[in-house]
Residue frames relative to the residue before (quaternion, step in Angstrom):
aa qw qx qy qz dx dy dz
X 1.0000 0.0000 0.0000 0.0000 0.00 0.00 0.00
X 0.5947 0.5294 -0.3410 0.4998 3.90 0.96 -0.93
X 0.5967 0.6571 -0.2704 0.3727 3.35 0.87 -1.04
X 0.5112 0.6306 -0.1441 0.5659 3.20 0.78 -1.84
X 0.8763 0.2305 -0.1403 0.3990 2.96 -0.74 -1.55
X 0.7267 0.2224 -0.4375 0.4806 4.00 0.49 0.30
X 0.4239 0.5980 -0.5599 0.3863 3.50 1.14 0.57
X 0.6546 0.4123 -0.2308 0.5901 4.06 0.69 -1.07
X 0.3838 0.4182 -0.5262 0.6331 4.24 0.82 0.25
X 0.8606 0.1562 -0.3426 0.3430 3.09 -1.22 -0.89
X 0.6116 0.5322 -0.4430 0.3826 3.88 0.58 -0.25
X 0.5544 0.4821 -0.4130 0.5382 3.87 1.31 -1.10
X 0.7244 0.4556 -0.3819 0.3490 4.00 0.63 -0.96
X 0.7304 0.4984 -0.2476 0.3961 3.80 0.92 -0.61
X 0.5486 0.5889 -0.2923 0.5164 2.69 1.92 -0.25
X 0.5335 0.6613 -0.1247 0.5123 3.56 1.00 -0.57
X 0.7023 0.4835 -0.1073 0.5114 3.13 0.91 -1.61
X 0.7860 0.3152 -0.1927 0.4957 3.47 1.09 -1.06
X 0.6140 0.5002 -0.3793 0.4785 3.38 0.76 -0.01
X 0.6423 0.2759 -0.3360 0.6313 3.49 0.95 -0.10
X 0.6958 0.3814 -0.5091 0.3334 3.83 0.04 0.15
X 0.6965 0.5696 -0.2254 0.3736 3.92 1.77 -0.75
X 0.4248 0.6963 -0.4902 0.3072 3.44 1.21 0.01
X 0.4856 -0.6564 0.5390 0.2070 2.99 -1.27 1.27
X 0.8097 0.1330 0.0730 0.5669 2.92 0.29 -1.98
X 0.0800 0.6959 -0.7096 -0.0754 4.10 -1.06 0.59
X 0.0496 -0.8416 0.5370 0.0292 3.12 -1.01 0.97
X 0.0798 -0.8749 0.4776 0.0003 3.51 0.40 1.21
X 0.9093 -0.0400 0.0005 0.4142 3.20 -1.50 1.22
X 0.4506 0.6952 -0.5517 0.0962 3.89 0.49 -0.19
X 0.0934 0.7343 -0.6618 -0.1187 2.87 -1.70 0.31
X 0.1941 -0.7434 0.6389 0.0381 3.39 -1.73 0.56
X 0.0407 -0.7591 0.6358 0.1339 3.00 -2.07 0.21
X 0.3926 -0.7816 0.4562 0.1639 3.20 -1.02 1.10
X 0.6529 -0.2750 -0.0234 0.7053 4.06 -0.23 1.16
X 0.8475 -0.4611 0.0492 0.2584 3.66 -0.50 1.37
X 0.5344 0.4920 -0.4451 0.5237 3.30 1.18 0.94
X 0.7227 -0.5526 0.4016 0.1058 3.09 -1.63 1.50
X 0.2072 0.8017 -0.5501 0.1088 3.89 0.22 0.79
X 0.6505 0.1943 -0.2535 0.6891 3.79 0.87 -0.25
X 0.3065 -0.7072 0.6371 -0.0021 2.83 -1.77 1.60
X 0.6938 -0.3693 0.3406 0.5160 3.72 0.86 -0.28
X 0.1044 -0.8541 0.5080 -0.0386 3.66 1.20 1.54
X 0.0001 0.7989 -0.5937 -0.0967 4.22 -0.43 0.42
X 0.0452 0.8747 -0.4436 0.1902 3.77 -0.15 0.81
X 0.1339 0.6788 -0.7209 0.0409 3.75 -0.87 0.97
X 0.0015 -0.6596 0.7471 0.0825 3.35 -1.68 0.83
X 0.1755 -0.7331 0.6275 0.1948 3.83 -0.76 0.74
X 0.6888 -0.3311 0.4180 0.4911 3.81 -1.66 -0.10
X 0.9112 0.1664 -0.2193 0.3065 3.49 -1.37 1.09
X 0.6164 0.6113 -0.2657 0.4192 2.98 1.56 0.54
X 0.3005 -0.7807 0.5333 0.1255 3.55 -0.94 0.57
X 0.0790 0.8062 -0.5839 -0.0531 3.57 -0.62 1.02
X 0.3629 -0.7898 0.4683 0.1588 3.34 -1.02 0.82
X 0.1878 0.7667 -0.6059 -0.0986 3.89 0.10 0.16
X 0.0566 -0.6625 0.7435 -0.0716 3.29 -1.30 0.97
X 0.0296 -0.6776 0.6625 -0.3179 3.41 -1.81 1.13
X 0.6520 -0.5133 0.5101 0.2263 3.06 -1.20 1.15
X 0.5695 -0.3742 0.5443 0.4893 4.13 -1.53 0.41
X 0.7845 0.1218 -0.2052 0.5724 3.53 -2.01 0.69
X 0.3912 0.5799 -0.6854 0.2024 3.71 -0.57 0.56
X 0.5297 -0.6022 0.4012 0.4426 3.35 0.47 -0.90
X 0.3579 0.7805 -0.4664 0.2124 3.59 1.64 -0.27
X 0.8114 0.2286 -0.3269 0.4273 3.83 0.49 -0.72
X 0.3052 0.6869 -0.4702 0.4625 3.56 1.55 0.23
X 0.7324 0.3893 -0.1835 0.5276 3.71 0.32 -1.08
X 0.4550 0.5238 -0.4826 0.5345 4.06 1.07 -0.61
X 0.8787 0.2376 -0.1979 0.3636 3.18 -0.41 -1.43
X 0.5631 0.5595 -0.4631 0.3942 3.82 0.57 0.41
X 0.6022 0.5132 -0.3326 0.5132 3.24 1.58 -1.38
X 0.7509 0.2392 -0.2772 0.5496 4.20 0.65 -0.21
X 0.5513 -0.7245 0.3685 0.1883 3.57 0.54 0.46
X 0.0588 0.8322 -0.5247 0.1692 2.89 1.01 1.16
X 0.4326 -0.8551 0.1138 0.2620 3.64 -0.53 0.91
X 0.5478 0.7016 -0.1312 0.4364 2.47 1.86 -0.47
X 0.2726 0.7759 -0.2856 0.4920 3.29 2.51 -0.07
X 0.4840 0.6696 -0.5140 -0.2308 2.99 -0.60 -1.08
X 0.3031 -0.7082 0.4591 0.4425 4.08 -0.07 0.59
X 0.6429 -0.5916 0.4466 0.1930 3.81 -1.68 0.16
X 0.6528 -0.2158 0.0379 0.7251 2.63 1.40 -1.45
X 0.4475 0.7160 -0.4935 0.2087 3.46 -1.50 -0.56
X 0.4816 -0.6736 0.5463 0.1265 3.08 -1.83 -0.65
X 0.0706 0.8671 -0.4930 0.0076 3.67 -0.16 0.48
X 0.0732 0.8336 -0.5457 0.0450 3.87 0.40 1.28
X 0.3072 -0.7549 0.5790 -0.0238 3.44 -1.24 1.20
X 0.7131 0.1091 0.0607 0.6899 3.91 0.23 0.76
X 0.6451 -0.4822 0.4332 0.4046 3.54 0.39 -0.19
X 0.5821 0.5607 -0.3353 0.4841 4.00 1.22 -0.21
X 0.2183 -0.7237 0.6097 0.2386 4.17 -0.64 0.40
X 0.2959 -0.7875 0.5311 -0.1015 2.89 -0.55 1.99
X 0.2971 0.7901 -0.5004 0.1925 3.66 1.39 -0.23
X 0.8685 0.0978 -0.1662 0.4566 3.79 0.36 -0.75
X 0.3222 0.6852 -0.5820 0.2967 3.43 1.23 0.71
X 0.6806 -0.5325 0.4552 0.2145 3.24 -1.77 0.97
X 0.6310 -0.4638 0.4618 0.4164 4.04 -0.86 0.87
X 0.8720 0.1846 -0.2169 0.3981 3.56 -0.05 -1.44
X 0.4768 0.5733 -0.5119 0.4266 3.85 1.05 0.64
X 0.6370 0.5238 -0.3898 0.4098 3.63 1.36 -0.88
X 0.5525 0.6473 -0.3305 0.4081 3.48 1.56 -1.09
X 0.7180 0.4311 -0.2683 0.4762 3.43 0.13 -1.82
X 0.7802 0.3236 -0.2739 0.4599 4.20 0.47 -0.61
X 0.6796 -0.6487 0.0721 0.3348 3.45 1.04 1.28
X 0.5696 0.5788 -0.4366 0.3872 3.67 1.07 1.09
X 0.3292 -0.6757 0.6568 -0.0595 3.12 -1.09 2.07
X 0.1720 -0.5746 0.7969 -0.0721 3.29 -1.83 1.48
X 0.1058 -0.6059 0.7815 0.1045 3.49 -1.16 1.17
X 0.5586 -0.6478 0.5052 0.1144 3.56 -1.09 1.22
X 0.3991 -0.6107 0.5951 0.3370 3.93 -0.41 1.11
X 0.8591 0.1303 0.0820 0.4881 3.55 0.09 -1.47
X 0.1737 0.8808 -0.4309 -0.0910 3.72 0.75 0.97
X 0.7604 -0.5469 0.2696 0.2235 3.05 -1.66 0.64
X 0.2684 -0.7666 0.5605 0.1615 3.82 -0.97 0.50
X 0.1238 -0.7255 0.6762 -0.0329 3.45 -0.21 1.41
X 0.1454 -0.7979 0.5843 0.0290 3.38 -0.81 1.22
X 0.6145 0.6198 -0.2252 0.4331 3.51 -0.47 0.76
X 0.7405 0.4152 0.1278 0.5128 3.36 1.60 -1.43
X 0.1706 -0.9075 0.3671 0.1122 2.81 0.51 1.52
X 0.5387 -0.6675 0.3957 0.3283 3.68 -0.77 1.27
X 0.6660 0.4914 -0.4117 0.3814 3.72 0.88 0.22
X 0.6577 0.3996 -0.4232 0.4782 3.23 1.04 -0.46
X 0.5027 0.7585 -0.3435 0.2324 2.97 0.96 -0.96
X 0.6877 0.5195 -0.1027 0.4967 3.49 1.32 -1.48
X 0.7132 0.4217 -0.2443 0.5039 3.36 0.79 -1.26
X 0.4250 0.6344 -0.3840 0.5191 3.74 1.35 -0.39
X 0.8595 0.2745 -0.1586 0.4009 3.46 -0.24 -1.50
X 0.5984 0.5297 -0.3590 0.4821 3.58 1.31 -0.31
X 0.5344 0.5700 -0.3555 0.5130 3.98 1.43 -0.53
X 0.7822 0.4382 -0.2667 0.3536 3.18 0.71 -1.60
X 0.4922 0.5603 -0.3828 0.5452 4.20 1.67 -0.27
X 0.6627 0.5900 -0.2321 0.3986 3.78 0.90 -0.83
X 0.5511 0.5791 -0.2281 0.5558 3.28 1.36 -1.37
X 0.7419 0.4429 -0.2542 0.4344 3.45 0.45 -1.54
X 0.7832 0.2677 -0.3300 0.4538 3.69 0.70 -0.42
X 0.8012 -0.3420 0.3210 0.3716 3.37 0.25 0.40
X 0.6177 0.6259 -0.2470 0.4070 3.65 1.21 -0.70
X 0.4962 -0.5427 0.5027 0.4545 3.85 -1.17 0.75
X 0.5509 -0.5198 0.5720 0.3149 3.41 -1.73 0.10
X 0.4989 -0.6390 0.4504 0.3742 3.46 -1.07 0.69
X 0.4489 -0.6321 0.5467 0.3163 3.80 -0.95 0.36
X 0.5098 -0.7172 0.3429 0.3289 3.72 -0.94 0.02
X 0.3941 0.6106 -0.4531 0.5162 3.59 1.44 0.57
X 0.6955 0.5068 -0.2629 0.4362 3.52 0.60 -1.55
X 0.6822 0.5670 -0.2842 0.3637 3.48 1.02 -1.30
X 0.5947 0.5104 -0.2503 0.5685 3.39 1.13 -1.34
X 0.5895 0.5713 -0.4062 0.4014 4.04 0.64 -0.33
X 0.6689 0.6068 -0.0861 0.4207 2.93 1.01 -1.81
X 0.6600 0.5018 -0.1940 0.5245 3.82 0.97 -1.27
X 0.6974 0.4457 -0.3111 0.4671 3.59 0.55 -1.67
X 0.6066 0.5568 -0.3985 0.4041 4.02 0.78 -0.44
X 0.7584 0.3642 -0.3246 0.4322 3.65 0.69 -1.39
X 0.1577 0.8146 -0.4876 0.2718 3.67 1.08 -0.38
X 0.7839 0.2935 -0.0655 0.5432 2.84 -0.25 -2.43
X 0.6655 0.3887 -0.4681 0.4322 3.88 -0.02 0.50
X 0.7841 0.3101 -0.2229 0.4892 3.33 0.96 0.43
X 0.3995 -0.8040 0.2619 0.3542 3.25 1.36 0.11
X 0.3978 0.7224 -0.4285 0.3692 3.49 1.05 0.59
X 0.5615 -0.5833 0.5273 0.2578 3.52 -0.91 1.26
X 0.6318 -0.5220 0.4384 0.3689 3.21 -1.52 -0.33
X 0.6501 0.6004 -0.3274 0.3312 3.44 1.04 -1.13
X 0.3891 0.6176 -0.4715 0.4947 3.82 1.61 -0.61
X 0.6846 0.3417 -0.5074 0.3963 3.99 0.32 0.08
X 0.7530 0.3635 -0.3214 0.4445 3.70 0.56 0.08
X 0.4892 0.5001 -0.5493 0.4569 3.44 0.99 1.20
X 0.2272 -0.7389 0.4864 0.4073 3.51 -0.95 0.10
X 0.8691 -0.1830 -0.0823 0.4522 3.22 -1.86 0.57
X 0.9167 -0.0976 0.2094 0.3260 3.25 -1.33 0.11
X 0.5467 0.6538 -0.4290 0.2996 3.27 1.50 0.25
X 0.7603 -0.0222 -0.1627 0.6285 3.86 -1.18 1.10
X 0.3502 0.5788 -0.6514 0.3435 3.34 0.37 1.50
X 0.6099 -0.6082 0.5021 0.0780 3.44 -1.38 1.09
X 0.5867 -0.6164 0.3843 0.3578 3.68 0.03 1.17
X 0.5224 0.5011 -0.2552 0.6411 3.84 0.79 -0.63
X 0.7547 0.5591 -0.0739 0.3353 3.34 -0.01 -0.95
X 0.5835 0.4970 -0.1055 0.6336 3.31 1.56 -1.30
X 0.6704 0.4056 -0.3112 0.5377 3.82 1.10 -0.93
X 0.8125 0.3910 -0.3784 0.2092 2.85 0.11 -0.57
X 0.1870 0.9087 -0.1942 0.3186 3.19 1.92 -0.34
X 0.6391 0.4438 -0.0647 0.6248 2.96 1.07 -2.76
X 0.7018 0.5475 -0.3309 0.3135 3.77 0.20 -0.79
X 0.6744 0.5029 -0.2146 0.4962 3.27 1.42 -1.35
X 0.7061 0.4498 -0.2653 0.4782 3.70 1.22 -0.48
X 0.5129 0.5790 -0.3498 0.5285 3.73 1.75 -0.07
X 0.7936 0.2562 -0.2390 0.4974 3.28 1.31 -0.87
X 0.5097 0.6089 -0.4212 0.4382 3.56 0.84 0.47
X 0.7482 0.4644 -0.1611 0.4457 3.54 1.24 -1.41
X 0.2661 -0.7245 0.5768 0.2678 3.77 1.40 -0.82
X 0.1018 0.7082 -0.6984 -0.0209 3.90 0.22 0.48
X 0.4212 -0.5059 0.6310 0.4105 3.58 -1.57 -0.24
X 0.8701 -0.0312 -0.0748 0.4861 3.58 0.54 -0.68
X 0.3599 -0.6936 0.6192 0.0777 3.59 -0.71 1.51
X 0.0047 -0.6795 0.7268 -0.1004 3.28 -1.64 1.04
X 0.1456 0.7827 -0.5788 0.1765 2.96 -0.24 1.27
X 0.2832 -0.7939 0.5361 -0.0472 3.27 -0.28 1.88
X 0.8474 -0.3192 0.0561 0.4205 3.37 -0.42 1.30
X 0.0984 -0.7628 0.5961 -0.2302 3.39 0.66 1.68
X 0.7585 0.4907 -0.2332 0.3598 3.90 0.63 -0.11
X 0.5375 0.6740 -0.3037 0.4058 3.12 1.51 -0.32
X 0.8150 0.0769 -0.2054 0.5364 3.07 -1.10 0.89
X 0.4617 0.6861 -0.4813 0.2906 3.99 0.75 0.52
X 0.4077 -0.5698 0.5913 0.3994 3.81 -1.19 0.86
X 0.6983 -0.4136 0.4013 0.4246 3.54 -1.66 -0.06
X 0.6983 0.3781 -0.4047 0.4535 3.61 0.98 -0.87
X 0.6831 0.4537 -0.5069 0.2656 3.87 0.24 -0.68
X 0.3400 0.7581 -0.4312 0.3519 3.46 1.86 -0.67
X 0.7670 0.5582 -0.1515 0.2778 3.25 0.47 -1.47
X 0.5923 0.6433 -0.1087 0.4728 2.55 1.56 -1.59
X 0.6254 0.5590 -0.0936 0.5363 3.64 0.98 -1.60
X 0.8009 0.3479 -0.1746 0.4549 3.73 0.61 -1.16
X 0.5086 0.4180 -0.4233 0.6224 3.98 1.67 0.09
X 0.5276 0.4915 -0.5717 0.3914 3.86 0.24 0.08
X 0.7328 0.5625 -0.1871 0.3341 2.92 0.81 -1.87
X 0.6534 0.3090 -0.3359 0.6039 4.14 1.41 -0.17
X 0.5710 0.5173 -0.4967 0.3996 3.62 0.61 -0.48
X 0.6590 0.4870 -0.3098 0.4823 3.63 1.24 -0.65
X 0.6750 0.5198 -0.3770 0.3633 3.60 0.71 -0.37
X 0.0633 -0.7687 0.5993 -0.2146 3.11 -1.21 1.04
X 0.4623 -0.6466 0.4076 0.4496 4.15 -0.63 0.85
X 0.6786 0.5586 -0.2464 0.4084 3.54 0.73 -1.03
X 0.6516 0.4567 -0.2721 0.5411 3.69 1.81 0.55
X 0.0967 -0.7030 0.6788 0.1889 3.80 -1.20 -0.09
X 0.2983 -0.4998 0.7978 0.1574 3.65 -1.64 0.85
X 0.1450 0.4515 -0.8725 -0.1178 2.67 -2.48 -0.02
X 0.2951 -0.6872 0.6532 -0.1180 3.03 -1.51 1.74
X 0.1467 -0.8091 0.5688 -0.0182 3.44 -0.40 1.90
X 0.0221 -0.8898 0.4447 -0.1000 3.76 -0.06 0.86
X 0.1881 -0.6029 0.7516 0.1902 3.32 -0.72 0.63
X 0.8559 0.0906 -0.0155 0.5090 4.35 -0.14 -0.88
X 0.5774 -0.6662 0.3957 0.2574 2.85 -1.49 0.51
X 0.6143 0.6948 -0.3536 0.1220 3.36 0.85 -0.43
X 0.3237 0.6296 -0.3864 0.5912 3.52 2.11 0.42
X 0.7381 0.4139 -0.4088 0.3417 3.68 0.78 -0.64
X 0.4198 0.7380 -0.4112 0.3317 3.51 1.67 -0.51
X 0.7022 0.3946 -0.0990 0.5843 3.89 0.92 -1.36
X 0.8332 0.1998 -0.1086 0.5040 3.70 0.65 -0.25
X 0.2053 0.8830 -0.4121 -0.0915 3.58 0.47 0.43
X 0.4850 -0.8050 0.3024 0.1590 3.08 -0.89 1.01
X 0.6266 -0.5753 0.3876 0.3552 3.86 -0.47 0.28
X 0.7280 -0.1321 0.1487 0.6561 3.33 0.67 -0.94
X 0.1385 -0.8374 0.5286 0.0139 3.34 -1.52 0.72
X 0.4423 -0.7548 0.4622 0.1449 3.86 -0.48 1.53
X 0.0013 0.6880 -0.6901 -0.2246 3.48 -1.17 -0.31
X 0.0344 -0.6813 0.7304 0.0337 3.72 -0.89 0.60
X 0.0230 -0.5173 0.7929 -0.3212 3.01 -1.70 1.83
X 0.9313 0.0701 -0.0326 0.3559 2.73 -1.08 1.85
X 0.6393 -0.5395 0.3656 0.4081 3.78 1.18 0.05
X 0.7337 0.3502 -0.1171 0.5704 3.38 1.22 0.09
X 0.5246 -0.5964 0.5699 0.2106 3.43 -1.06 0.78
X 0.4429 0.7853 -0.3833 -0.2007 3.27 -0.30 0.64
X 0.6502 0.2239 -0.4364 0.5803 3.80 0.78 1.03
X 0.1658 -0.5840 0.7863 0.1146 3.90 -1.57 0.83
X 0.1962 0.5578 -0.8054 0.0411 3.15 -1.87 0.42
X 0.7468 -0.3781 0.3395 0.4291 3.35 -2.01 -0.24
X 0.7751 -0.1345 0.3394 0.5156 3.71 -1.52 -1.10
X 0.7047 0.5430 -0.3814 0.2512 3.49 0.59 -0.34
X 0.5033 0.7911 -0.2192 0.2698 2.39 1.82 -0.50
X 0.5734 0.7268 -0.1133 0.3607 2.80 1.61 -0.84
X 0.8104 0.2718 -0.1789 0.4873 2.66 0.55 -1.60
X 0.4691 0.5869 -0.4957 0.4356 4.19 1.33 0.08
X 0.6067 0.5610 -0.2849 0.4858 3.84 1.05 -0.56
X 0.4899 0.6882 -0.1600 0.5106 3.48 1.63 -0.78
X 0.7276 0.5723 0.0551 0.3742 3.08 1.20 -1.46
X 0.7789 0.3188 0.1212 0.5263 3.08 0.72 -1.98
X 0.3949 -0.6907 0.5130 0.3223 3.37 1.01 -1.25
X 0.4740 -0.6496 0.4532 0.3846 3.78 -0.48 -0.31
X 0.4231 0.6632 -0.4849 0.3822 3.85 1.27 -0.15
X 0.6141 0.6940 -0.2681 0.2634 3.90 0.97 -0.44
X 0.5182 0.4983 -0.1410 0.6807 3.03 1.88 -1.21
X 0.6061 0.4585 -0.5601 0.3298 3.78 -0.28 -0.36
């Protein structure tokens, strides 16, 4: 029985030990405002490797407020708090330091860079993550291998490499884009901040196999959502509601689909 009983001790203590040494993301107390109004209330958040966290919320919650803070968008800036990445407090680290040290924003409304051709563009930003760890650059045979594969996980032809960014790309099109550069770049942690919106049922599909072909324990999602029907094809580990600047109720996948249900007027 002594035995036993300091066998399950040291497991409650390593257990403990690892959950507080593996958090990816800890997000303590943050808050912001966006040209002087109060949109983060004091956001608290943990996402560890291999997990999926959904946060869904009503327009003006603060969900892409808290995207673009969690990649440092500049125009962000948080008030107060804390935002540690790997264990390091990234709070005033620079957008393309979160990037290059393995955080990925999929873009609610992403940008069209005309001019820039979406191949170099990729094989560029995938050299310039490589460069930063230590790692040869890809060559341009391998690279073109590498691309012509993830394609077919997004349904995009080949010729989408000789357009440049996002330009006379089809809403559908634009998403999948963000996907093809999640699965090209390998972030550790993917944010992808309403990647469903405005999606037929097939690109849904289409958008929501990137989004498992990309999952992996040795990764973390966050899933910005206005509905649940992205969670049907991707389901998430745990799900947030934010109302008002503030998380207020987590639970599993069911959550979801009781928000689905009810609406979000319950929680207030």
């Amino acid at each position: 029985n002594l035995q036993w009983k300091h066998k399950n001790l040291w497991k409650s203590v390593w257990k403990e030990v690892w959950d507080k040494e593996f958090i990816m993301l800890e997000i303590k107390n943050l808050c912001a405002a966006v040209e002087n109004k109060e949109i983060l209330k004091g956001v608290n958040l943990n996402v560890k490797p291999g997990e999926v966290h959904a946060i869904m919320g009503r327009n003006g919650s603060g969900k892409s407020t808290l995207a673009n803070l969690i990649a440092g968008k500049n125009n962000y800036p948080s008030t107060s708090g804390e935002i540690r990445y790997k264990g390091k407090n990234i709070t005033d680290s620079s957008p393309e330091e979160r990037a290059l040290n393995g955080i990925f924003l999929s873009f609610q409304y992403p940008v069209v860079i005309p001019g820039v051709n979406t191949t170099y563009f990729l094989k560029e930003a995938l050299n310039a993550k490589r460069r930063n760890h230590g790692e040869d650059e890809i060559n341009a045979a391998d690279f073109m291998r590498l691309i012509k594969g993830k394609l077919k996980e997004v349904d995009l032809d080949e010729t989408y490499l000789k357009r440049s960014v996002n330009d006379g790309f089809s809403g559908g099109e634009k998403k999948r884009n963000e996907i093809l550069q999640m699965l090209i770049l390998e972030p550790e942690l993917a944010i992808l901040d309403e990647t469903d919106s405005g999606l037929d049922i097939d690109a849904l599909k289409t958008i929501a196999h990137g989004i498992n072909q990309y999952r992996r324990n040795d990764r973390a999602i966050i899933l910005i959502t206005h509905y649940q029907r992205l969670l049907k094809y991707t389901v998430p580990d745990y799900v947030h509601v934010l109302m008002d600047g503030q998380i207020v109720k987590s639970g599993g996948k069911e959550l979801a689909l009781e928000l689905e249900e009810k609406g979000y007027s319950w929680l207030e």
